[in-house]
C-alpha positions in Angstrom: 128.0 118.9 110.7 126.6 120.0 114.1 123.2 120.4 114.4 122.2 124.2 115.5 119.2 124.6 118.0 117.2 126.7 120.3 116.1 126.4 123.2 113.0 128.7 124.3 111.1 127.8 128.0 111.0 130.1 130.8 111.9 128.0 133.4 115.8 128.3 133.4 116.1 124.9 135.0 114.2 122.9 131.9 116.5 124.9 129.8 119.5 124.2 131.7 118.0 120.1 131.7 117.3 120.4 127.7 120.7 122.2 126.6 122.7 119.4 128.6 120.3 116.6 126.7 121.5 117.5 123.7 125.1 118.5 123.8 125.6 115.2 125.2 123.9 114.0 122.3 126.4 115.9 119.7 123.9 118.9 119.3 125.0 122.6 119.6 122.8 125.0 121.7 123.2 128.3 119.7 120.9 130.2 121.7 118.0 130.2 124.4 115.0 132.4 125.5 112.1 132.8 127.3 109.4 134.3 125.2 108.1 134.3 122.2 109.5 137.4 121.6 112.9 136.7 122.4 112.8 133.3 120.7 112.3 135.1 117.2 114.9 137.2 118.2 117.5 134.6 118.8 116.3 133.0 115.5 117.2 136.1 113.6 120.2 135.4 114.4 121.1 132.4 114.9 119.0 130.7 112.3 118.8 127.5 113.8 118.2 124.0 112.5 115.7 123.2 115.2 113.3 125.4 117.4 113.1 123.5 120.9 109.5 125.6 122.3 107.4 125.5 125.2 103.9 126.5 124.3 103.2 128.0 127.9 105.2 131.5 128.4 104.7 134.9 129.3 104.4 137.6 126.7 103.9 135.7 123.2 103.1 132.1 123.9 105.1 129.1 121.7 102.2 128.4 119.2 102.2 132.6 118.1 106.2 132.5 117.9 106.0 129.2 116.1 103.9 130.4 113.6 106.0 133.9 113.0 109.0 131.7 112.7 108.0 129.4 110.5 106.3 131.9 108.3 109.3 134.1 108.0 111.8 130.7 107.8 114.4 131.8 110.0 114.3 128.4 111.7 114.5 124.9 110.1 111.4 123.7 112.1 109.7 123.9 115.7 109.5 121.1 118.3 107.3 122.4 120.8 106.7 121.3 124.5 104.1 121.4 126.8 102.8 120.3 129.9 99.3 119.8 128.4 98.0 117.5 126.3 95.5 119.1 125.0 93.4 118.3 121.3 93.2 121.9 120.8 97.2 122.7 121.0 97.7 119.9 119.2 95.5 121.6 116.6 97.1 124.5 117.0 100.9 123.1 116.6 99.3 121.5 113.9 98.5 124.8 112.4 101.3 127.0 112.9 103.6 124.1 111.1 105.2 122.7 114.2 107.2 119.4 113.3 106.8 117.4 116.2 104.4 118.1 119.6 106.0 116.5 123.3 104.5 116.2 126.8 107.0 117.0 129.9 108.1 115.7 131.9 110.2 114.2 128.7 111.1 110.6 128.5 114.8 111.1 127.8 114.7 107.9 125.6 112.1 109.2 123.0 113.5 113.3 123.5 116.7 112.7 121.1 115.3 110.2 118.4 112.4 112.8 118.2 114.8 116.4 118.1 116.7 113.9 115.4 113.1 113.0 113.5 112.2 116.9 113.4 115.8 118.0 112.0 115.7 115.0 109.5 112.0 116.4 108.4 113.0 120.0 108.6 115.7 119.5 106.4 113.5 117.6 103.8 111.4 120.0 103.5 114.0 122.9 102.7 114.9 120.9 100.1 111.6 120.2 98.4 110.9 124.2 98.9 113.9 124.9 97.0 113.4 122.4 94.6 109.9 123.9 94.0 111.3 127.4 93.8 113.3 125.8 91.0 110.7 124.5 89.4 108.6 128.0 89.7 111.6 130.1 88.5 112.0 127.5 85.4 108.3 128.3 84.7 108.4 131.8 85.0 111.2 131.7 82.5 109.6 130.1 80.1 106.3 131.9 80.3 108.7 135.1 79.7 110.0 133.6 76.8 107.1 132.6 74.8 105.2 136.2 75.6 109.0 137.7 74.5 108.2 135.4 71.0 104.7 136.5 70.5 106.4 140.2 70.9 109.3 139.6 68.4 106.6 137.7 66.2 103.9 140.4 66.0 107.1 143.5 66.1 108.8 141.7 63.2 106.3 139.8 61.4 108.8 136.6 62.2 107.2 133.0 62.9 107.7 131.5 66.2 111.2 129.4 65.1 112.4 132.4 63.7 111.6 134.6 66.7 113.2 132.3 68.9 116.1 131.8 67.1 116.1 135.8 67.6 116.2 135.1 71.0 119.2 132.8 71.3 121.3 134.9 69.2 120.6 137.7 71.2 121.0 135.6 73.8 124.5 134.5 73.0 125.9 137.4 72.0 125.2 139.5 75.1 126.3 136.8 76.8 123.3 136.7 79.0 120.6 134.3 79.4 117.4 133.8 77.3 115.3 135.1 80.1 117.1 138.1 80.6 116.8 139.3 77.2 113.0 137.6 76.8 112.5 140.0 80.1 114.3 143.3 78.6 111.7 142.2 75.4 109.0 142.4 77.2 109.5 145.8 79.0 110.5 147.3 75.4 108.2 145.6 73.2 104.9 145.9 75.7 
């Protein structure tokens, strides 16, 4: 699958420089901008694999756009550039959750394996988010379900096999899941 990115600079001819970089290299350029604030923008909407971002631009500088991307996830990850190479940006990239940090003028060699090294990361950690929301769902679940016992158990004077057993059958023959009716328990019962 083509890899989706965005390009944000305000100097049309970097842009023009990176979007031909990587469609020879196989990648699609879904969007580009030149601010901050258009560069959320075009994520909205495009929600891209990869954020390509200088961190010097009028209106809302890279690092501020970074961080309101990454926080509201409507981009896989940030590369940002910069003509600078500064401790404090790098901090600051740091910070805001960038995946990868590069000084122009770009080495073309290193530009590509490092756009592919910030996809390959980006996408390993969507899955490891959603493989904690899994985890924290399954837990919430299961926290419902032993307070929708101790409910069933004090309402109906059952023990805690008997109450879950209660559970299941209710379960089964609403043809719903456990957690639904532990959660319709809880509202009742409470």
């Amino acid at each position: 699958m083509e890899k989706r990115i965005v390009i944000v600079d305000d100097e049309p001819i970097t842009k023009m420089d990176l979007q031909e970089l990587l469609e020879e290299a196989g990648y699609k350029v879904v969007g580009q901008a030149s601010d901050g604030f258009e560069a959320i923008d075009v994520c909205k909407e495009q929600g891209p694999d990869l954020v390509i971002m200088d961190i010097k631009m009028p209106v809302l500088d890279g690092l501020k756009a970074s961080k309101k991307i990454m926080h509201d996830r409507i981009a896989g990850g940030v590369l940002l550039l910069t003509a600078f190479y500064d401790e404090e940006f790098i901090k600051k990239a740091k910070e805001v959750g960038a995946l990868g940090y590069l000084v122009k003028p770009l080495d073309e060699k290193s530009f590509i394996p490092t756009v592919e090294m910030c996809i390959s990361r980006a996408e390993k950690i969507q899955s490891l988010e959603k493989q904690v929301e899994k985890v924290s769902k399954k837990l919430e679940d299961r926290k419902i379900i032993d307070i929708a016992k101790g409910l069933l158990m004090k309402e109906r004077n059952l023990d805690e096999q008997e109450a879950y057993t209660l559970l299941r059958k209710m379960s089964m023959d609403g043809r719903t899941s456990i957690s639904e009716i532990a959660r319709t328990i809880t509202i009742v019962y409470d």
